[in-house]
N, C-alpha and C positions, 0 to 999 in steps of 0.2 A: 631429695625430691626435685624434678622436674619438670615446671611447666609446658603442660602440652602443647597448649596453643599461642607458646612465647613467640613465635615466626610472626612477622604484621606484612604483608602485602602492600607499598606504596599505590593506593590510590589514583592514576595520573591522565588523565584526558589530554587530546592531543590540545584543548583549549588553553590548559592548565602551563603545558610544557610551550607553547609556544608565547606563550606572557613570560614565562621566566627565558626565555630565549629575548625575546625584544626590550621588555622594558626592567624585568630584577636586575639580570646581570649590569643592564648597563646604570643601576643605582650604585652601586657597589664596585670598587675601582681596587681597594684595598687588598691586602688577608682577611677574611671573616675575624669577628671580633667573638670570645664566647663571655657570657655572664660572667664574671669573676667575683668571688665574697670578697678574696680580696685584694690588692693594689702587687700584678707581681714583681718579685724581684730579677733583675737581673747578674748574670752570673755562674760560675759552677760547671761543673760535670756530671752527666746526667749516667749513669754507670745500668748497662743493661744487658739481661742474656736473653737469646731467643730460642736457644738452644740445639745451635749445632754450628758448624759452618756452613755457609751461603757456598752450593756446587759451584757458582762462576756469579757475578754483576751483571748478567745481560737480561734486562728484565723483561725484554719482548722476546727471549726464548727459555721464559723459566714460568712453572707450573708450581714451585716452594715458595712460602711463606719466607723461609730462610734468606732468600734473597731480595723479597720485594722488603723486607723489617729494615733489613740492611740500603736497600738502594731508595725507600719512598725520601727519607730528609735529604736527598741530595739532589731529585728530578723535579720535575713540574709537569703536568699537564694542561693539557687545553683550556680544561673546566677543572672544577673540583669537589668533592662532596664537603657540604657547610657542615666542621666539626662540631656546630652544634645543633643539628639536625639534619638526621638520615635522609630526610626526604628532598634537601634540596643540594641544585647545584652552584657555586660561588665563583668569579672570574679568578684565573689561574692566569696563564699566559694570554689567555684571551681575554681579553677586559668584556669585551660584547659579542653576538651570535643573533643571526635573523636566520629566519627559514622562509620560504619564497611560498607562495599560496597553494601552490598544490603537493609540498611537503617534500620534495625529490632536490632540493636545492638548499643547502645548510651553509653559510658564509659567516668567518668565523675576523674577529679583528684585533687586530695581536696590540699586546703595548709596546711600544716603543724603547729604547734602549737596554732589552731586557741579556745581561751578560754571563754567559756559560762561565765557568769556574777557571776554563784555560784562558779567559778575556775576550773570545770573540762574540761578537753578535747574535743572538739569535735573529733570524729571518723564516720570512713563509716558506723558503728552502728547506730547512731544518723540520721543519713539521709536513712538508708533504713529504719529504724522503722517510721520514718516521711512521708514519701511517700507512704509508705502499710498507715499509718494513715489515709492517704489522702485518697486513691482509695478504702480502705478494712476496712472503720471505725469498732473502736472494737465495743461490746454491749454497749446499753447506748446513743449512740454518731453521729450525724450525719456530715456530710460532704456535703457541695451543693455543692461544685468542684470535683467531685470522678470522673465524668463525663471524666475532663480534661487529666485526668494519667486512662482514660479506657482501653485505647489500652496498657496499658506495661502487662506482665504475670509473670514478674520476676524483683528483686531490690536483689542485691547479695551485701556483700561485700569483695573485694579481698583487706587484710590486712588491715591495720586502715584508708589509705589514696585513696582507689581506690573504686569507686562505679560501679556495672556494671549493664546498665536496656536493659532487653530482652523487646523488641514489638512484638504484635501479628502481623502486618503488618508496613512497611515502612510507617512513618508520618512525611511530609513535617515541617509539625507546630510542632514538639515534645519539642523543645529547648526553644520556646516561654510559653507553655503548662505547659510544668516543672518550670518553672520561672516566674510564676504568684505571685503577688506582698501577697497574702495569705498563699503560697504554703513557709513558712517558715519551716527552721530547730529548732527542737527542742530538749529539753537534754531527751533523753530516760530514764535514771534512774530517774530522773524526774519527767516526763510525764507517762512512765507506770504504776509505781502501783498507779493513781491518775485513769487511763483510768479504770482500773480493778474495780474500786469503782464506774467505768461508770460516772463520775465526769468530769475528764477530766481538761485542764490549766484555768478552768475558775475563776478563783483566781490569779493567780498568772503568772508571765510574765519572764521567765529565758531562754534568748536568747546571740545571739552571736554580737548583734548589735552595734551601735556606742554611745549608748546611753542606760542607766538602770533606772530599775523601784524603783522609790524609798520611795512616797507616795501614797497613790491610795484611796480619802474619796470620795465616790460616792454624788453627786449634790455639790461638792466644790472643788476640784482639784485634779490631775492626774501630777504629778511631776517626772520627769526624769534627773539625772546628766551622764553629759560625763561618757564614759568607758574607763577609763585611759589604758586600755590593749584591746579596740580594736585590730582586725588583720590588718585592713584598714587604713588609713589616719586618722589622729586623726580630732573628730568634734571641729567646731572652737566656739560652742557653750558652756557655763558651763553644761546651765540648758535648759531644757523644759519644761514648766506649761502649759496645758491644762485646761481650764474651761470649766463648760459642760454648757453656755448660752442657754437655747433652741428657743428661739425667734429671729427669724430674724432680728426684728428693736432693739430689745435689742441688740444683739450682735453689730451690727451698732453702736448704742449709744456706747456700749464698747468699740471700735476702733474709734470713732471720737474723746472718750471721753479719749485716751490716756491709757485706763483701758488694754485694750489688744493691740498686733503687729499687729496680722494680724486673719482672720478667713478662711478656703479653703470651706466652703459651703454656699453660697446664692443663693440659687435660683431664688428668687424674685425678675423682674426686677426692681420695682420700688424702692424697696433696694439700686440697685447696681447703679440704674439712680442716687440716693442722693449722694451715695459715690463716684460717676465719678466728681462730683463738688466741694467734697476736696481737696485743694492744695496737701495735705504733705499723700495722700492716694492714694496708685494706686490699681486699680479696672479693673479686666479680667472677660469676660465668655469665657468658651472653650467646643468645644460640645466634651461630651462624651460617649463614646459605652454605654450605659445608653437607655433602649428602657424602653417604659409602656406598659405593654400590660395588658388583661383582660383575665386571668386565670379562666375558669371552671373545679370544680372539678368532673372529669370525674364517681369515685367510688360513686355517689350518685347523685340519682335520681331529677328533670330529666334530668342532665346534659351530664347522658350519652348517651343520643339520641342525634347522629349530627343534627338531625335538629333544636332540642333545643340549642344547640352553632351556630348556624348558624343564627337562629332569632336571641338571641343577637347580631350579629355580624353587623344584615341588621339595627339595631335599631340604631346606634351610624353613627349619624353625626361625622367623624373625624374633618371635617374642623372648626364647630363650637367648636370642643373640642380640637382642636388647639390654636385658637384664644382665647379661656376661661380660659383654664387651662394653656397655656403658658407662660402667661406675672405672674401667680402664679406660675407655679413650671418650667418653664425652658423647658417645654415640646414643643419648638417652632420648630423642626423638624420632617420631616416625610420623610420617604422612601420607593421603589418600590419595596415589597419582606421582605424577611428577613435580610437581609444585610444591613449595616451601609448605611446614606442617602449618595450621590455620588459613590456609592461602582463599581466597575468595572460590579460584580455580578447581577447587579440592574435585576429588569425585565421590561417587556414593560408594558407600558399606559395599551395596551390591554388585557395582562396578569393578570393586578392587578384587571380590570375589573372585571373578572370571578368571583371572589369570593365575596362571600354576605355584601352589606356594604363598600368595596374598593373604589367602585365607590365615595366615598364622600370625597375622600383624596381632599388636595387642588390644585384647577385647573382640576380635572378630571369631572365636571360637571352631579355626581349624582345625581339623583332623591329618596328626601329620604322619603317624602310622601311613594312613591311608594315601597323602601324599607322595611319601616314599615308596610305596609300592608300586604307585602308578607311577614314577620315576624311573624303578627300575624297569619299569614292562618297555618305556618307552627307549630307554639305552638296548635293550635287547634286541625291539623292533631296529634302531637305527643301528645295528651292528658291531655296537660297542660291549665288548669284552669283559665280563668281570673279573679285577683287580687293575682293571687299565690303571696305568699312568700319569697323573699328572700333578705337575710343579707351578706351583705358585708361589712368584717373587713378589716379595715384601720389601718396602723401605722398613728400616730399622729403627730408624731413629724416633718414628713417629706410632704413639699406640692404634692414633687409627689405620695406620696401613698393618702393624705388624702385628696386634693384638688379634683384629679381625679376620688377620689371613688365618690364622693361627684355630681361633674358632672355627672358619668354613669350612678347612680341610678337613676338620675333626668330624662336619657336620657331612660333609660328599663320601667318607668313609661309610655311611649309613647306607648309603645305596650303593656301596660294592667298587666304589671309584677307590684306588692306589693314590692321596693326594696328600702332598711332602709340601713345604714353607720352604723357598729360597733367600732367608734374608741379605740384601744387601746396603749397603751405604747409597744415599742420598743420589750421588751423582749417579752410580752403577744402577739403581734403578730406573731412572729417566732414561739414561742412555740404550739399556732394553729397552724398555715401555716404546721410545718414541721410534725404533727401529723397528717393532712389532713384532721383538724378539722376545714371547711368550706366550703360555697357553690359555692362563689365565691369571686375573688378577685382582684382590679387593683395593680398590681406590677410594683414598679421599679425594674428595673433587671440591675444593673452595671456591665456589664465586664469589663475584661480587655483586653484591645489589640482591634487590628482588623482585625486580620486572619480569616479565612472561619472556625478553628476550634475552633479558641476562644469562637468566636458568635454562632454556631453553634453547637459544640459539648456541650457546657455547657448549652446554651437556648434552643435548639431543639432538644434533642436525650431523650427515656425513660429513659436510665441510666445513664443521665445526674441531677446532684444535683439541677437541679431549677426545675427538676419536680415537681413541688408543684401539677400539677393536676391530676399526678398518670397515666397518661395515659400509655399504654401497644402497639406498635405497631413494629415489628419486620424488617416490609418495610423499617420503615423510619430509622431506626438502619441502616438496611443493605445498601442504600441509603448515610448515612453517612459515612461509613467504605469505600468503595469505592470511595466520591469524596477524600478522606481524604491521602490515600493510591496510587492517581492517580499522577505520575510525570510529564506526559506531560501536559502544562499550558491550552492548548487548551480543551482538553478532560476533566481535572478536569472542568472546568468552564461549558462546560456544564452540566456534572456531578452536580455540584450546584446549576444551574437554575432548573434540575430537583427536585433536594432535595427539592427545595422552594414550588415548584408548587405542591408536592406531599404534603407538611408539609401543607399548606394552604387551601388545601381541607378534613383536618382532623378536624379544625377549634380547636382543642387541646388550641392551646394559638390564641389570638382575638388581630391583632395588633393595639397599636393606637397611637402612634409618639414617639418620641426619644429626648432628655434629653440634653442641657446645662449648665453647672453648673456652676457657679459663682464664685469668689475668692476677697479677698480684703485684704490687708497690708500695712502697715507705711510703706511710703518709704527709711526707715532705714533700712528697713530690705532688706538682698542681696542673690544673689546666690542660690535663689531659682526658680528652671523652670516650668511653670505649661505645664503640659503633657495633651493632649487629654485622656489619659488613667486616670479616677482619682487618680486610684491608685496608680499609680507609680510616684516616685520620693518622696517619704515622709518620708524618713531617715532623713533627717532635717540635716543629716551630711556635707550640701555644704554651707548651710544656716549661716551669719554671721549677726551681726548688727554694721550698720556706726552712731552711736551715740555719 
């Protein structure tokens, strides 16, 4: 069983966020410290699969888990999420951060001798080249976070240790935005003339972390030792080994079998059902901002008829692809809108009704006979062919991309569509997706956080980096920039009940439930918090073993 309304919406006013801008941060100079029962030890090898290989190291052009498990203990960011609560942000490279009175001016104040792993310095160079990385990828290179850092127009640095970012409007979320568990610093001399080559860090990992890259053989291990000259608290680990397991009950067998500590992705309940019955193994799911939805790519026929996204949309039983696809990949939430399931944001029963296909969420008591007939009327109307065509590429390695394509296609067969599962490997996937070399696609989409601009700016805006479906609409842009830039709590809110209702009659992305993911480790191992966010907290730097 899963709780429905396990999702929590962080609460945050722009009063709240600019206190911990001016005076939290600058109490707190260290690493966050977490509760600890008891006194850790130092030492060891911390031995861990995530389950697969990381496509390349370049975390500002990767959309995989696979790579951020891999690359968060060895980067640093500006801010940080405090490992032991969701809700706040902790100095990272930035020891302190103000924001100027009318909210369009955020200056950031780096610590002083803080040493990248090849020995050079980091400076406010390194982090404005990092941030334009992000928002203004060079040729070659993309970005599916650029979305996040859209709103800034300027990254300056004043002297080697001040950083100053102009916004085009006041943004409540900026601090959270900038401190995305991706949104790493990297060494400019570096990182440049590798970008020039349009190449990019995808080799190579030279960050300011707690932890450095030290082997790297693709299908056999991913090996990190302490970094004796971190800025932060020293980690109380030696080592981190990574194995890229790809199999779920494999991996399981791993950790029953003592072969690994711990793994942070399972999806599979029935996985996680075996390992809740190991003594010496403790076993979590936590839902995360992780939605699936069903991407058409708008640049290619005929998906760019709304009404061709819209019969898809009337075809898909949610509730039975709830119940199918979630006890496989974790997919066992759903929510009213676009907003995290519980979200404050939510919309009503009768709202979600509207739109084609809604009606089948669970408990809303659609008719999906009748759905699908008005599906097919509307493919007819837009000149679409019965037994058409089409291919939908799946990552493989993960149930929720491959399981779920898997059910869709079965489900578009209902209305007379020809629809086949291309699966491919991790990289081969991305490298379609980000080319817009597809017709359509079921995505997992991971964010991070839970703010209105986390989910929204990054999953629902055109110039937002998960546009995989290309779409173009200028509404729903402006739509965003306004709830985003709105400081009274009341007024933003409904500000994004409209964003929702406007985004949903676009039928652009085809929602179909949201995502908890799994974790399992030796009860040796300590001081690690698992976070609603997947991402965050995977420094591995609080993480000890009582062995």
């Amino acid at each position: 069983m899963y709780p429905r309304d396990a999702f929590k919406t962080r609460a945050v006013t722009r009063r709240t966020m600019l206190a911990t801008g001016a005076s939290a941060l600058a109490l707190s100079l260290s690493a966050p410290s977490m509760a600890l029962a008891q006194t850790p030890k130092r030492g060891g090898t911390l031995r861990i699969s995530n389950g697969g290989d990381p496509p390349d190291f370049d975390l500002h052009q990767s959309a995989t888990y696979l790579t951020q498990f891999v690359g968060a203990p060895c980067y640093s960011t500006l801010l940080r999420i405090d490992p032991s609560d969701y809700n706040k942000l902790v100095p990272d490279l930035a020891e302190k951060y103000d924001v100027s009175a009318d909210g369009k001016t955020v200056t950031f104040k780096l610590r002083s001798g803080v040493l990248f792993h090849n020995g050079m310095t980091l400076t406010a160079e390194d982090v404005v080249y990092s941030l334009d990385r992000i928002r203004k990828p060079p040729a070659g290179l993309v970005s599916p976070r650029k979305g996040l850092l859209g709103n800034i127009t300027n990254v300056k640095a004043v002297g080697d240790l001040t950083v100053v970012i102009t916004l085009a409007q006041a943004q409540l979320d900026f601090p959270f935005l900038v401190s995305n568990p991706y949104n790493v610093i990297l060494c400019k001399k570096v990182a440049e003339p590798l970008d020039a080559q349009g190449q990019g860090m995808k080799r190579q990992i030279v960050g300011t972390g707690p932890f450095k890259l030290t082997q790297a053989v693709d299908g056999q291990i991913y090996e990190m030792e302490r970094f004796d000259k971190y800025f932060g608290k020293a980690a109380y680990l030696d080592k981190l080994q990574f194995f890229p397991i790809k199999g779920e009950i494999e991996r399981s067998a791993a950790l029953q079998g003592k072969r690994i500590d711990a793994c942070f992705f399972f999806p599979n309940e029935s996985v996680l059902s075996t390992l809740r019955k190991v003594p010496d193994i403790t076993e979590l799911r936590r839902p995360t901002p992780t939605f699936i939805n069903l991407i058409p790519n708008v640049k290619m026929k005929p998906f760019d008829d709304p009404r061709v996204r819209e019969a898809i949309s009337l075809a898909i039983d949610r509730d039975a692809f709830i119940k199918t696809v979630g006890p496989l990949a974790g997919a066992a939430f759903h929510s009213k809108g676009l907003m995290l399931p519980g979200s404050p944001y939510s919309l009503s029963d009768t709202e979600v009704k509207q739109f084609g296909g809604y009606d089948t969420l669970p408990g809303m008591g659609g008719n999906v006979a009748a759905n699908r007939q008005k599906a097919m009327t509307l493919l007819e109307q837009a000149g679409v062919p019965k037994g058409f065509k089409v291919v939908m590429i799946a990552r493989g390695d993960v149930p929720a991309f491959r399981d779920s394509s898997i059910n869709i296609a079965a489900q578009l067969k209902t209305i007379g569509l020809d629809a086949s599962v291309d699966i491919r490997d991790a990289g081969a996937f991305y490298a379609a997706e980000n080319k817009g070399d597809f017709q359509l696609i079921a995505h997992s989409v991971a964010l991070s956080g839970s703010l209105p601009d986390q989910i929204l700016g990054e999953g629902y805006t055109s110039f937002g980096g998960r546009n995989y479906g290309q779409w173009k609409d200028d509404s729903i842009d402006d739509r965003f920039r306004a709830q985003s830039a709105e400081p009274d709590p009341d007024k933003r809110k409904k500000l994004i009940h409209d964003f929702q209702i406007a985004f949903l009659k676009t039928y652009f992305q085809i929602n179909l439930a949201w995502v908890g993911y799994g974790a399992a480790h030796s009860k040796s191992v300590k001081g690690w918090n698992a976070m609603p966010d997947l991402y965050a907290n995977m420094q591995m730097d609080t993480v000890w073993l009582d062995s």
